[in-house]
PDB file of N, CA, C and O in Angstrom:
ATOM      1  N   UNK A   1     -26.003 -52.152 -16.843  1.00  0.00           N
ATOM      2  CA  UNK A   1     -25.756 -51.705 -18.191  1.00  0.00           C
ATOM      3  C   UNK A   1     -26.835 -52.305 -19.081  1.00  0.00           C
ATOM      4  O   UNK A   1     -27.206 -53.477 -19.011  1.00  0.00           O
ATOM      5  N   UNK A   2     -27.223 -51.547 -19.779  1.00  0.00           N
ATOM      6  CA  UNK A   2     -28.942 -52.127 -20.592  1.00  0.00           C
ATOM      7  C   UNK A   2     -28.577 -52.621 -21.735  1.00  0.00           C
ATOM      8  O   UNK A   2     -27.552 -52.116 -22.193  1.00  0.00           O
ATOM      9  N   UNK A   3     -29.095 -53.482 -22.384  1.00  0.00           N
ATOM     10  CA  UNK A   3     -28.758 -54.315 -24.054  1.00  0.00           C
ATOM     11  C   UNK A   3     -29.720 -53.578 -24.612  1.00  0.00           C
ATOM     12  O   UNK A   3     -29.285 -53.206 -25.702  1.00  0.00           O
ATOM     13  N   UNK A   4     -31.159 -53.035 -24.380  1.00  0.00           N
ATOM     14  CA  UNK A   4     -31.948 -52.684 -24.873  1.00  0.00           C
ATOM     15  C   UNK A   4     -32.674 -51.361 -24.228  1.00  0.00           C
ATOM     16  O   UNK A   4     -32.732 -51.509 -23.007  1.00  0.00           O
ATOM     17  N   UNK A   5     -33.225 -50.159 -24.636  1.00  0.00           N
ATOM     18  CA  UNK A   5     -34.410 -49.127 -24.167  1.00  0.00           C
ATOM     19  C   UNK A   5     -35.482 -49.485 -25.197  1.00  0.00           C
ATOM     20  O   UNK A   5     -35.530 -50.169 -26.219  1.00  0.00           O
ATOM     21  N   UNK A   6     -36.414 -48.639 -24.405  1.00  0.00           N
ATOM     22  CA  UNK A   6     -37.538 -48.439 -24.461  1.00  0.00           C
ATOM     23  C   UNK A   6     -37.741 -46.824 -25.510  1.00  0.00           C
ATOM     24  O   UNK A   6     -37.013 -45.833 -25.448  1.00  0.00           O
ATOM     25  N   UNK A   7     -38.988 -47.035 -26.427  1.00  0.00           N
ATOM     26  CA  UNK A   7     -39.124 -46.360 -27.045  1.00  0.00           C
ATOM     27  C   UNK A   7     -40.390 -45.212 -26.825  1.00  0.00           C
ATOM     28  O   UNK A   7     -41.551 -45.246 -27.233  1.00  0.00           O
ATOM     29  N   UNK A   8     -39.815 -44.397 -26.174  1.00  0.00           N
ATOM     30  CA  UNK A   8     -40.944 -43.608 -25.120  1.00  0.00           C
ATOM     31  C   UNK A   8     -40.242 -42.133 -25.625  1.00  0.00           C
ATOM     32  O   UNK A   8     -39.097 -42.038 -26.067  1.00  0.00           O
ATOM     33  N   UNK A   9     -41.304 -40.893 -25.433  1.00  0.00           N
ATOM     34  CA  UNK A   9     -41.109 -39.723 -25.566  1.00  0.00           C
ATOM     35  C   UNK A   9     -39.523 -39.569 -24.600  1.00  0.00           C
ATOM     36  O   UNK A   9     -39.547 -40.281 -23.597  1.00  0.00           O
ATOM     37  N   UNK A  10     -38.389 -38.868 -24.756  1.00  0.00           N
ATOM     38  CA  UNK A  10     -37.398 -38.807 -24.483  1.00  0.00           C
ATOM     39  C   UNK A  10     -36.184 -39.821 -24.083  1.00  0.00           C
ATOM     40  O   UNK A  10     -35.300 -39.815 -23.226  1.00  0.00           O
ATOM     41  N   UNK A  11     -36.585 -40.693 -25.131  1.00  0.00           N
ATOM     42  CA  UNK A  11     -35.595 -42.056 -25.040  1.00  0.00           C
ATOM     43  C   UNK A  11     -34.744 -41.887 -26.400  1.00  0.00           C
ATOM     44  O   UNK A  11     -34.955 -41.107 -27.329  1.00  0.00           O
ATOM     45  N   UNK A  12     -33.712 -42.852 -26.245  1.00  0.00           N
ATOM     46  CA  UNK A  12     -32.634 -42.743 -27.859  1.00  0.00           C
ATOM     47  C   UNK A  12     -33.586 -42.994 -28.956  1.00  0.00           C
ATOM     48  O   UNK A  12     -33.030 -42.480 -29.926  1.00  0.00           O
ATOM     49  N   UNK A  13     -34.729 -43.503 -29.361  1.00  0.00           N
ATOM     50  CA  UNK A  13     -35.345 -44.071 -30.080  1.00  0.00           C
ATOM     51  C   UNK A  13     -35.292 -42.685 -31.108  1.00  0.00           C
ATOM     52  O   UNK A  13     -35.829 -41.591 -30.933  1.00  0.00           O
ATOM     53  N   UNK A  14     -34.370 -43.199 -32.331  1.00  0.00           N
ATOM     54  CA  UNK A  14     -34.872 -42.238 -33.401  1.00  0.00           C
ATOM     55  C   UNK A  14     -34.002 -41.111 -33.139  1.00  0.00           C
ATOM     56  O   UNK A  14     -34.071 -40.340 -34.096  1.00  0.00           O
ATOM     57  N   UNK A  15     -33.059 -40.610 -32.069  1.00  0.00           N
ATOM     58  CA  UNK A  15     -32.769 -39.804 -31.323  1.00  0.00           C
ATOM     59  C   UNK A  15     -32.371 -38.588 -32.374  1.00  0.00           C
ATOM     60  O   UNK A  15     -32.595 -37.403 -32.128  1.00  0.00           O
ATOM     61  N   UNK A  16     -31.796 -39.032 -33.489  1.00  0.00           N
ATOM     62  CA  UNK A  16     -31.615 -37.493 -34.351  1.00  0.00           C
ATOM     63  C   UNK A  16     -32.564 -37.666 -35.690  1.00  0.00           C
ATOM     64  O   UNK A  16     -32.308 -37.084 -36.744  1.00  0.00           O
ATOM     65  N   UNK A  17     -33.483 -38.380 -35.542  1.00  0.00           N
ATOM     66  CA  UNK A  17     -34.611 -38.386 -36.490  1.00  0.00           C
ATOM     67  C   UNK A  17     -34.721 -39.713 -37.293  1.00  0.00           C
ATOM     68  O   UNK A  17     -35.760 -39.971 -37.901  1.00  0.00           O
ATOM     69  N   UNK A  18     -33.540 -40.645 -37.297  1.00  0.00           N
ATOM     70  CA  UNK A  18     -33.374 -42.044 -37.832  1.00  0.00           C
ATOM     71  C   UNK A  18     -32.949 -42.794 -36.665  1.00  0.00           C
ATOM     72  O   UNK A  18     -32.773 -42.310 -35.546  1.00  0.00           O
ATOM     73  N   UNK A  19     -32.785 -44.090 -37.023  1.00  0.00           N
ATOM     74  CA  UNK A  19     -32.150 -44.725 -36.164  1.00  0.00           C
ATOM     75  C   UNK A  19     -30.313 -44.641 -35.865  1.00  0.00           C
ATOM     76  O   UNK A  19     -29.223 -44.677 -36.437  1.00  0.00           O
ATOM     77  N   UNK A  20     -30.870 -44.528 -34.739  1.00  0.00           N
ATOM     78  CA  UNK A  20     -28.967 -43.791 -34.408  1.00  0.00           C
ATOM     79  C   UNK A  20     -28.197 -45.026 -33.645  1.00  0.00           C
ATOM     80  O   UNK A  20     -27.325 -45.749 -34.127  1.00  0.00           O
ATOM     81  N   UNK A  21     -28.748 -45.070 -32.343  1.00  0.00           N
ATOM     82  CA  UNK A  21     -28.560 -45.886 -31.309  1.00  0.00           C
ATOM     83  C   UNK A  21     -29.303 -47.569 -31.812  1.00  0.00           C
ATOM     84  O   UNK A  21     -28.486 -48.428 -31.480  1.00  0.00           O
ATOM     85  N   UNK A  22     -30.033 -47.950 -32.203  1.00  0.00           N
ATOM     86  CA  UNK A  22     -31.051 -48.835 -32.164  1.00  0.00           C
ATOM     87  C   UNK A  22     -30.484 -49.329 -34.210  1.00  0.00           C
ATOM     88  O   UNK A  22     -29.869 -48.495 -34.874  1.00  0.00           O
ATOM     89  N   UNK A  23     -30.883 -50.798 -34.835  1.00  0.00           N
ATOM     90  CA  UNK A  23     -30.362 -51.243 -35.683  1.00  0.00           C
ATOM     91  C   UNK A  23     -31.208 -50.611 -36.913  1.00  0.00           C
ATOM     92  O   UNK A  23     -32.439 -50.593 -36.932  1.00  0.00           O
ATOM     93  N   UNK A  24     -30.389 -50.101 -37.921  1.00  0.00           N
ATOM     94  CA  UNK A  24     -31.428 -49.762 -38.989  1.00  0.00           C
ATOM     95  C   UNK A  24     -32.621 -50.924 -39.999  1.00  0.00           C
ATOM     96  O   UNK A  24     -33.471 -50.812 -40.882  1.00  0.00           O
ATOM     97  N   UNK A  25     -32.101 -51.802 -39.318  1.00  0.00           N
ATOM     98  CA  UNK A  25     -32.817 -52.762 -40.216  1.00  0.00           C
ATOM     99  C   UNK A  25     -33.782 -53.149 -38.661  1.00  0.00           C
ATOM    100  O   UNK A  25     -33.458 -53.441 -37.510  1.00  0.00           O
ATOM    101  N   UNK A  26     -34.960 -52.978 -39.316  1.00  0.00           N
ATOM    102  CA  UNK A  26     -36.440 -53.205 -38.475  1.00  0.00           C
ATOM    103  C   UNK A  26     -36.761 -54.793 -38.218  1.00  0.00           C
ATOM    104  O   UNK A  26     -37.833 -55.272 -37.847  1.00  0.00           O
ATOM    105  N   UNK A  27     -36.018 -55.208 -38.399  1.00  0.00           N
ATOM    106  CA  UNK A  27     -35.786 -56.813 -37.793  1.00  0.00           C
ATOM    107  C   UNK A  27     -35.168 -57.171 -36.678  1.00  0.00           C
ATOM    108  O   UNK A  27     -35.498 -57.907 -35.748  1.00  0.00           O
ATOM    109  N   UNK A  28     -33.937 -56.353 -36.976  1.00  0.00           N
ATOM    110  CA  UNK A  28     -32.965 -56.191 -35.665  1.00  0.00           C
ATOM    111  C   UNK A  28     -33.310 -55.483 -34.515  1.00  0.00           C
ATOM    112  O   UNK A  28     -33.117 -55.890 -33.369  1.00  0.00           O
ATOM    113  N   UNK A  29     -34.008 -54.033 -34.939  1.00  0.00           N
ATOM    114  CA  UNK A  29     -34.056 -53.336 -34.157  1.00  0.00           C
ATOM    115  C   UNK A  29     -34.790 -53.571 -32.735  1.00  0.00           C
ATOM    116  O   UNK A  29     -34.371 -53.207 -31.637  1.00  0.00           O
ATOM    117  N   UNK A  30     -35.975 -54.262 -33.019  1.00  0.00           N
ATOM    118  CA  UNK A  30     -36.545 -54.325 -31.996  1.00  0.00           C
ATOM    119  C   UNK A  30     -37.090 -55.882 -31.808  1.00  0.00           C
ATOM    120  O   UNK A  30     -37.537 -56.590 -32.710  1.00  0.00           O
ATOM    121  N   UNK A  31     -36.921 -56.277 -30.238  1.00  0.00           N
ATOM    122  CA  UNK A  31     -36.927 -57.125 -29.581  1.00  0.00           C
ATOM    123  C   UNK A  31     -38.471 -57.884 -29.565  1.00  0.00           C
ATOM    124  O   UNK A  31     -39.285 -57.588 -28.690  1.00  0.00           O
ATOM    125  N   UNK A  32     -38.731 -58.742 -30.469  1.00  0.00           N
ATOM    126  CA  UNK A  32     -39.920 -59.272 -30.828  1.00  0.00           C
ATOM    127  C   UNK A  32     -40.604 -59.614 -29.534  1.00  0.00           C
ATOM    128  O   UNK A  32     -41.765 -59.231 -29.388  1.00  0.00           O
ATOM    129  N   UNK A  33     -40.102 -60.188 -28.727  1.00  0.00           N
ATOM    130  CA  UNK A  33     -40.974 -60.908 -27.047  1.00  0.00           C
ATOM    131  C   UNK A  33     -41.298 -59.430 -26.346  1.00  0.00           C
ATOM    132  O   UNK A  33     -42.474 -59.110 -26.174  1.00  0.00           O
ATOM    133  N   UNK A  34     -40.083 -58.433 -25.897  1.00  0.00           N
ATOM    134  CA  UNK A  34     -40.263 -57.644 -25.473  1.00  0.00           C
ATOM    135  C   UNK A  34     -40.501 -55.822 -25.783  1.00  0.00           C
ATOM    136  O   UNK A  34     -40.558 -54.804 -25.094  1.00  0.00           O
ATOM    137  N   UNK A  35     -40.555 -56.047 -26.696  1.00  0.00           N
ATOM    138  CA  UNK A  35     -40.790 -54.416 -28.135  1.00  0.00           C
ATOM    139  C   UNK A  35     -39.956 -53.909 -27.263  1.00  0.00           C
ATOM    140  O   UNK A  35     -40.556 -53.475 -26.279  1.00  0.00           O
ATOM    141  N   UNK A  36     -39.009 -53.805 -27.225  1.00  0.00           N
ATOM    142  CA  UNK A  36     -37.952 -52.989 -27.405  1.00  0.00           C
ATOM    143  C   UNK A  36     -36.894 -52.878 -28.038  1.00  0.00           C
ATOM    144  O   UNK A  36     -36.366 -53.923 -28.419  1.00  0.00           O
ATOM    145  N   UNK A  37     -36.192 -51.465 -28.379  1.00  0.00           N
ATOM    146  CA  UNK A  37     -35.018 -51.455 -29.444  1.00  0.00           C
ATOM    147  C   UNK A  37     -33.812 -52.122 -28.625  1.00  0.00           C
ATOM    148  O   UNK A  37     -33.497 -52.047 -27.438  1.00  0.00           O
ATOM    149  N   UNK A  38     -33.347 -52.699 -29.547  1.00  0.00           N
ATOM    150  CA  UNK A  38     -31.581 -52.929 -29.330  1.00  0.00           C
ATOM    151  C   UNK A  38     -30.687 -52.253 -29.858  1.00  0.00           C
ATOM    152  O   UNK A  38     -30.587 -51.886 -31.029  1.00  0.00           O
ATOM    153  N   UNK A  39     -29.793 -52.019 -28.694  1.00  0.00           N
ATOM    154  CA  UNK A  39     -28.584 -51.410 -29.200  1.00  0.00           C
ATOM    155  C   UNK A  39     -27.964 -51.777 -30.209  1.00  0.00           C
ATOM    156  O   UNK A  39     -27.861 -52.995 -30.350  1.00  0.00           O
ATOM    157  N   UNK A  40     -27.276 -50.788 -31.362  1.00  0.00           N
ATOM    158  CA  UNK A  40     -26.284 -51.618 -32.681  1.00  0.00           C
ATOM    159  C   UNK A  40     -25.574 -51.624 -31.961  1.00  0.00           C
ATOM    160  O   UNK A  40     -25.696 -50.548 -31.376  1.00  0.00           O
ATOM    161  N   UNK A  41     -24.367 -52.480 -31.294  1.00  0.00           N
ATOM    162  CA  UNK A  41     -23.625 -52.195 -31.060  1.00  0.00           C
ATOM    163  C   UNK A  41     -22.050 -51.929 -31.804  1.00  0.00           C
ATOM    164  O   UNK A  41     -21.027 -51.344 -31.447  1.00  0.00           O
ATOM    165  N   UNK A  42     -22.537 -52.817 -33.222  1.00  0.00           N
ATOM    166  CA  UNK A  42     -21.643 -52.729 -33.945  1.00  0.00           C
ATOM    167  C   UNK A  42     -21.217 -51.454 -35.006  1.00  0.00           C
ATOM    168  O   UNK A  42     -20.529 -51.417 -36.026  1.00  0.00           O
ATOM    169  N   UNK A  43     -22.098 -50.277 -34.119  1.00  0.00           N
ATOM    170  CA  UNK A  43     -21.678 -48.907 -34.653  1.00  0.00           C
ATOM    171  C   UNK A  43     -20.948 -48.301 -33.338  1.00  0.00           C
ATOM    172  O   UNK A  43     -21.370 -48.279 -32.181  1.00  0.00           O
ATOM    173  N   UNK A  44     -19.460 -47.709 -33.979  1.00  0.00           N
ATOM    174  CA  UNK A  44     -18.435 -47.688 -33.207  1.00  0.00           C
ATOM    175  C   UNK A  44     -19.311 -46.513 -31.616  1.00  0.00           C
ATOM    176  O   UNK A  44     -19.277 -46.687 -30.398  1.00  0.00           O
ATOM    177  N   UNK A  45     -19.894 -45.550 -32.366  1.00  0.00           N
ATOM    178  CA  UNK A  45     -20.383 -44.427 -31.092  1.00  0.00           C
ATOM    179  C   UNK A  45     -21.229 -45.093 -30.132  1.00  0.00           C
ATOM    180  O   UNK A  45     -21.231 -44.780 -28.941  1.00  0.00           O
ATOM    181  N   UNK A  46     -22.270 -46.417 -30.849  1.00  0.00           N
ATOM    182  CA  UNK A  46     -22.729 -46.517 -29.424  1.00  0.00           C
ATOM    183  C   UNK A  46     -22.347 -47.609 -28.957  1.00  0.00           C
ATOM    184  O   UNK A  46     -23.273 -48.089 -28.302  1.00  0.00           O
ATOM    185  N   UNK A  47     -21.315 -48.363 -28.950  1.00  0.00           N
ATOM    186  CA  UNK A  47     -20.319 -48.984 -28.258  1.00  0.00           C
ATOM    187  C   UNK A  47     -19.741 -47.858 -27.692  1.00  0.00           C
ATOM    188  O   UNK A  47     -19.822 -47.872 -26.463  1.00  0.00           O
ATOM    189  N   UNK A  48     -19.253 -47.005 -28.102  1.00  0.00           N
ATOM    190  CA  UNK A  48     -18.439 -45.935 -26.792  1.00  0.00           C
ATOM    191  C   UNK A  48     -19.424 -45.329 -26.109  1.00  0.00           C
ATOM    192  O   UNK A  48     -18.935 -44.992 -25.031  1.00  0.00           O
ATOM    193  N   UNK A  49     -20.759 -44.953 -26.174  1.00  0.00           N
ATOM    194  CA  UNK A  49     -21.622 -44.571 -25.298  1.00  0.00           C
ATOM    195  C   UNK A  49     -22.265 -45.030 -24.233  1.00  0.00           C
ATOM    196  O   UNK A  49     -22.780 -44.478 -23.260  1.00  0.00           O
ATOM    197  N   UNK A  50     -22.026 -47.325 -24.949  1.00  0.00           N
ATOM    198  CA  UNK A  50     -22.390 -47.608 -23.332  1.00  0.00           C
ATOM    199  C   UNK A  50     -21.576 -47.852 -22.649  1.00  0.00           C
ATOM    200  O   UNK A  50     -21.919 -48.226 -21.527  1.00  0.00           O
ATOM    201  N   UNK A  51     -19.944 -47.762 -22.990  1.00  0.00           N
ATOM    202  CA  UNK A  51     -19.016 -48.045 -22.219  1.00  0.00           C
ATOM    203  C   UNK A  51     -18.765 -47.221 -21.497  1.00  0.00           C
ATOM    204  O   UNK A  51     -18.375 -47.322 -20.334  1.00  0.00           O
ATOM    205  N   UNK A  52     -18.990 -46.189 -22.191  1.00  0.00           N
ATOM    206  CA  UNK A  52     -18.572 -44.796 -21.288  1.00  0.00           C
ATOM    207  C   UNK A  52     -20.062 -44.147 -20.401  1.00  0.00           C
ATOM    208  O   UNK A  52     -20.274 -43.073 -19.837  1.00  0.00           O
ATOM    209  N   UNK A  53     -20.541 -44.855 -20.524  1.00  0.00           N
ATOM    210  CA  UNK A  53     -21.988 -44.586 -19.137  1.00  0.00           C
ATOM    211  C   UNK A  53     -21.595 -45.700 -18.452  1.00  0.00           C
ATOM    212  O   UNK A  53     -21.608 -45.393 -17.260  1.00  0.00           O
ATOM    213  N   UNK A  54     -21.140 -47.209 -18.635  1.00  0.00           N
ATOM    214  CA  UNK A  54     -20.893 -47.985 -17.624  1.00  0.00           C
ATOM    215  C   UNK A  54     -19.960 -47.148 -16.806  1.00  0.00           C
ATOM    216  O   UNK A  54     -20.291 -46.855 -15.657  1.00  0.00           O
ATOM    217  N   UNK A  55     -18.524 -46.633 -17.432  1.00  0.00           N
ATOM    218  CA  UNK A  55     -17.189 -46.322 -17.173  1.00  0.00           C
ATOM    219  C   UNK A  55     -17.693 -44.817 -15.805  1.00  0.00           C
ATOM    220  O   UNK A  55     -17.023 -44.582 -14.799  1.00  0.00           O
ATOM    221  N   UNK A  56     -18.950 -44.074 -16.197  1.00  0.00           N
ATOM    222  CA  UNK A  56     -19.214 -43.030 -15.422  1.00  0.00           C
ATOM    223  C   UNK A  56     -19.754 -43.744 -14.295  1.00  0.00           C
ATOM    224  O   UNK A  56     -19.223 -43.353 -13.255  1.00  0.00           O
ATOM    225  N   UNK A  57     -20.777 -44.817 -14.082  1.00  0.00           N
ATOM    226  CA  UNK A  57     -21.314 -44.626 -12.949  1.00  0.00           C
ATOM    227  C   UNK A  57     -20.065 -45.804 -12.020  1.00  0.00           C
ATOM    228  O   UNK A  57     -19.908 -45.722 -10.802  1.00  0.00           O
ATOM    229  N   UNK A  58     -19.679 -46.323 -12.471  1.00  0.00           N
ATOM    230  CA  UNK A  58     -18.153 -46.951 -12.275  1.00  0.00           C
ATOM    231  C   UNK A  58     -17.067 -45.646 -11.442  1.00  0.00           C
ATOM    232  O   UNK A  58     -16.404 -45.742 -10.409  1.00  0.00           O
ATOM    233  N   UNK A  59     -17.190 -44.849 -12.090  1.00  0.00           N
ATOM    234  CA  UNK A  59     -16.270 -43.358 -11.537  1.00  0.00           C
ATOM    235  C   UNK A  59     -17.340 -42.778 -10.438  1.00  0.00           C
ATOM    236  O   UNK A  59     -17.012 -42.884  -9.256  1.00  0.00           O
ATOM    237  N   UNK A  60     -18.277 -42.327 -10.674  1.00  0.00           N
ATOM    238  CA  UNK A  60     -18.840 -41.455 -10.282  1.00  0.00           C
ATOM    239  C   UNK A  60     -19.229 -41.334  -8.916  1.00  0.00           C
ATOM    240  O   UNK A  60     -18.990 -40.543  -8.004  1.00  0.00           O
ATOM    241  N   UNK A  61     -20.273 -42.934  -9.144  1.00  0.00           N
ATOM    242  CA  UNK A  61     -20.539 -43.362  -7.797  1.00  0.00           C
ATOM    243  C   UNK A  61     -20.038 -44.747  -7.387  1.00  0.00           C
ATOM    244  O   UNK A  61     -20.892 -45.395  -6.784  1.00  0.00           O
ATOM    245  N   UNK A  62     -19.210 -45.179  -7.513  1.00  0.00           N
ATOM    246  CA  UNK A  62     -18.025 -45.870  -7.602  1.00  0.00           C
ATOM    247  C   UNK A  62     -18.670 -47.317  -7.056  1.00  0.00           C
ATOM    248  O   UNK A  62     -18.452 -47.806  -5.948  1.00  0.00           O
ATOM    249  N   UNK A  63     -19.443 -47.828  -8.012  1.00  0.00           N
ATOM    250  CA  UNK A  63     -20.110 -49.241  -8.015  1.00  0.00           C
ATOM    251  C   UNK A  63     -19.362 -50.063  -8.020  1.00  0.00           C
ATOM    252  O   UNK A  63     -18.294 -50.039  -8.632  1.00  0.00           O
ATOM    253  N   UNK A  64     -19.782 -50.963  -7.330  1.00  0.00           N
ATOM    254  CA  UNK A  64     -18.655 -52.444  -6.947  1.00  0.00           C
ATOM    255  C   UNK A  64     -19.187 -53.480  -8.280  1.00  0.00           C
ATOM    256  O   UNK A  64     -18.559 -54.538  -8.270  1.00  0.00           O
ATOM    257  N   UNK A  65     -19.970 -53.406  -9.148  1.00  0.00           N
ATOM    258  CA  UNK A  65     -20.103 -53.765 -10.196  1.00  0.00           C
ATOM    259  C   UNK A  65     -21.081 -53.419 -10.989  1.00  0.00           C
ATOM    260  O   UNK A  65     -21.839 -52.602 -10.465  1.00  0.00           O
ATOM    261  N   UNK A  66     -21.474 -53.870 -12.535  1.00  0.00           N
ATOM    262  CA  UNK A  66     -22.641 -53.542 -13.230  1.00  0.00           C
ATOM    263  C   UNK A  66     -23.391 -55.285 -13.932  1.00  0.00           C
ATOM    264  O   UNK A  66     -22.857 -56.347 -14.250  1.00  0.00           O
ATOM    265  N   UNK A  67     -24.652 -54.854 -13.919  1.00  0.00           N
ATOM    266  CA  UNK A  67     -25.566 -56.221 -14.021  1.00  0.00           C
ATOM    267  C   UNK A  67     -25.607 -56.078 -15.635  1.00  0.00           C
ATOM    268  O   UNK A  67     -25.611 -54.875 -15.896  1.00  0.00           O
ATOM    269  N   UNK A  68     -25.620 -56.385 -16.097  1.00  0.00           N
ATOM    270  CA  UNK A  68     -25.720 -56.530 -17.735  1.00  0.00           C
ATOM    271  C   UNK A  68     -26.872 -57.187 -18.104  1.00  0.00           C
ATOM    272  O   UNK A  68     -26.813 -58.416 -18.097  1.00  0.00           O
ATOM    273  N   UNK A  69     -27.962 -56.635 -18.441  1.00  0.00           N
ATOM    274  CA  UNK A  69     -29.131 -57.023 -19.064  1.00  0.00           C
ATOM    275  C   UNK A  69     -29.353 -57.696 -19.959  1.00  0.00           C
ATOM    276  O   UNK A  69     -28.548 -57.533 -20.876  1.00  0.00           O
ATOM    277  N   UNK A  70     -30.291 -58.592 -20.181  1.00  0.00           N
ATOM    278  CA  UNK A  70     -30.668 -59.661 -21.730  1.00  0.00           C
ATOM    279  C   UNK A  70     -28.886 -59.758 -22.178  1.00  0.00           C
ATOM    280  O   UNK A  70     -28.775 -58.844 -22.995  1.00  0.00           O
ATOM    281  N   UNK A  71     -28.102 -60.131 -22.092  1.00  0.00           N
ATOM    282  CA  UNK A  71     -26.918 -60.545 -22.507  1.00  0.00           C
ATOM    283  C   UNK A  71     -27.085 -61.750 -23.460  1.00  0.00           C
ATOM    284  O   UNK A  71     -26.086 -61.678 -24.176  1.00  0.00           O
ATOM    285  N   UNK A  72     -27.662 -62.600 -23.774  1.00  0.00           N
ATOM    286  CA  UNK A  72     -27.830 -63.265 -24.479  1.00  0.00           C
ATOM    287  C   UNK A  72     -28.161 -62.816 -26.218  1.00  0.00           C
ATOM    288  O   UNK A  72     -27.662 -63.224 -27.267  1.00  0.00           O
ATOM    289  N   UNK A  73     -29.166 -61.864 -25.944  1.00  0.00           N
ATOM    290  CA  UNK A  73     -29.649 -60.964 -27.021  1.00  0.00           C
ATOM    291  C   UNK A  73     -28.844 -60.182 -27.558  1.00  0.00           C
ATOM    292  O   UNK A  73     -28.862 -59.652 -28.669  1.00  0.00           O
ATOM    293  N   UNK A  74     -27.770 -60.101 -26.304  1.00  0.00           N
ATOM    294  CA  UNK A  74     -26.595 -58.764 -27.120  1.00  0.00           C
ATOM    295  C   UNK A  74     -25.849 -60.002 -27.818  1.00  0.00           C
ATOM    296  O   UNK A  74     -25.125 -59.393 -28.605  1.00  0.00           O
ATOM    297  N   UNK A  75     -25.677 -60.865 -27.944  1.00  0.00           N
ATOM    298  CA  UNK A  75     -24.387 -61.663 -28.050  1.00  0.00           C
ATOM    299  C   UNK A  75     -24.887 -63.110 -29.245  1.00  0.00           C
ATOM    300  O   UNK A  75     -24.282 -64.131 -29.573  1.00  0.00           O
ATOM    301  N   UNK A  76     -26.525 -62.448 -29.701  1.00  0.00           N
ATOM    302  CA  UNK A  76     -26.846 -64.325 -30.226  1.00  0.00           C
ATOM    303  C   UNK A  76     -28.306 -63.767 -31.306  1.00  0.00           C
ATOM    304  O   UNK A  76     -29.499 -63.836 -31.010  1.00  0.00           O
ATOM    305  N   UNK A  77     -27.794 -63.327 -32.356  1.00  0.00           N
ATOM    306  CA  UNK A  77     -29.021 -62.814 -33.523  1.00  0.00           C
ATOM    307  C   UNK A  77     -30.064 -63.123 -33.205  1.00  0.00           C
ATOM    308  O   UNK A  77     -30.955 -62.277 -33.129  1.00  0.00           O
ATOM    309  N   UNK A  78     -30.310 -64.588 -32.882  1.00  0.00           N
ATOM    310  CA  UNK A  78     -31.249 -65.317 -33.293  1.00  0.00           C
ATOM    311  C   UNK A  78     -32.076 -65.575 -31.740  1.00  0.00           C
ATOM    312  O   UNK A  78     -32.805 -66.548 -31.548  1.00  0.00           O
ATOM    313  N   UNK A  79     -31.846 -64.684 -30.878  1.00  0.00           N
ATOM    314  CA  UNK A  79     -32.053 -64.965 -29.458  1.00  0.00           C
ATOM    315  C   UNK A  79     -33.522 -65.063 -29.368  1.00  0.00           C
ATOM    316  O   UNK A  79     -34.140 -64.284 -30.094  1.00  0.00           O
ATOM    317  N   UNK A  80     -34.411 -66.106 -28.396  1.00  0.00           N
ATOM    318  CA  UNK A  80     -35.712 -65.763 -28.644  1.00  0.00           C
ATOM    319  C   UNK A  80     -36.564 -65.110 -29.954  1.00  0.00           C
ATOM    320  O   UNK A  80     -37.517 -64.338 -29.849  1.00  0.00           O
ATOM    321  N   UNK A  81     -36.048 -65.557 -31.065  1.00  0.00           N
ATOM    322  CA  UNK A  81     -36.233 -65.367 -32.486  1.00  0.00           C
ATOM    323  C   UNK A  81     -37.067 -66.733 -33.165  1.00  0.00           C
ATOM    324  O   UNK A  81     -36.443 -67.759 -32.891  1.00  0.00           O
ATOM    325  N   UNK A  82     -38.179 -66.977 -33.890  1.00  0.00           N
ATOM    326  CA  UNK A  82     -38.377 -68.302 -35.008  1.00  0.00           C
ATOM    327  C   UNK A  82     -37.728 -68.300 -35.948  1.00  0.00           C
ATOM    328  O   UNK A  82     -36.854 -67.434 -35.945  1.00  0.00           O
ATOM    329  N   UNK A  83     -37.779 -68.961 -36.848  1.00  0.00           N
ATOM    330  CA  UNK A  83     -37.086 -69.103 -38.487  1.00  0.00           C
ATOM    331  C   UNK A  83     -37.507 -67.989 -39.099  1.00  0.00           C
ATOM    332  O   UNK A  83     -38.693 -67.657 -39.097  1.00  0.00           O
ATOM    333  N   UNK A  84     -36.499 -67.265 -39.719  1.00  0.00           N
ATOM    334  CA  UNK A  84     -36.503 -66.368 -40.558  1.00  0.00           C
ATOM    335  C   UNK A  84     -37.043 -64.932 -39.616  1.00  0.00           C
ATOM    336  O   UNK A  84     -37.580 -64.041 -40.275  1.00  0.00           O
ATOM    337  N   UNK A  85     -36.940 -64.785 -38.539  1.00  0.00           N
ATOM    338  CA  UNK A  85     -37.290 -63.729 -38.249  1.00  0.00           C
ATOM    339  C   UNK A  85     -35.901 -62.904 -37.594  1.00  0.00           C
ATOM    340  O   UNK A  85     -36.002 -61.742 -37.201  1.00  0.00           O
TER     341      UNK A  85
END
């Protein structure tokens, strides 16, 4: 399950012309060490979008578990961050 994508021709980035998936504030959004966007998660749809892509490949192809990426970053503002950034 990913904390973060990549901002490449057919990725969420921007996905209906603003930031949808990824934080509107350009501080948050993207992952200073690794340029990539982070998920808001604290917008209710894409909390149900990654639960419900964990919840599919969980059903689908019936995985004995999921690895959870940069978890720290989902869970800590200031993750790999300096002062004031």
């Amino acid at each position: 399950m990913p904390a973060r994508f990549f901002e490449t021709s057919g990725s969420l980035a921007a996905y209906d012309g603003g930031p949808l998936f990824e934080h509107s504030d350009p501080q948050r959004a993207r992952h200073p060490r690794w340029g990539t966007l982070e998920y808001d998660l604290g917008r209710r749809e894409v909390a149900n979008y990654v639960l419900d892509s964990a919840l599919y490949w969980l059903d689908r192809f019936h995985v004995d578990g999921l690895r959870v990426d940069a978890l720290p970053a989902m869970l800590y503002l200031d993750y790999d961050r300096g002062p004031g950034e």
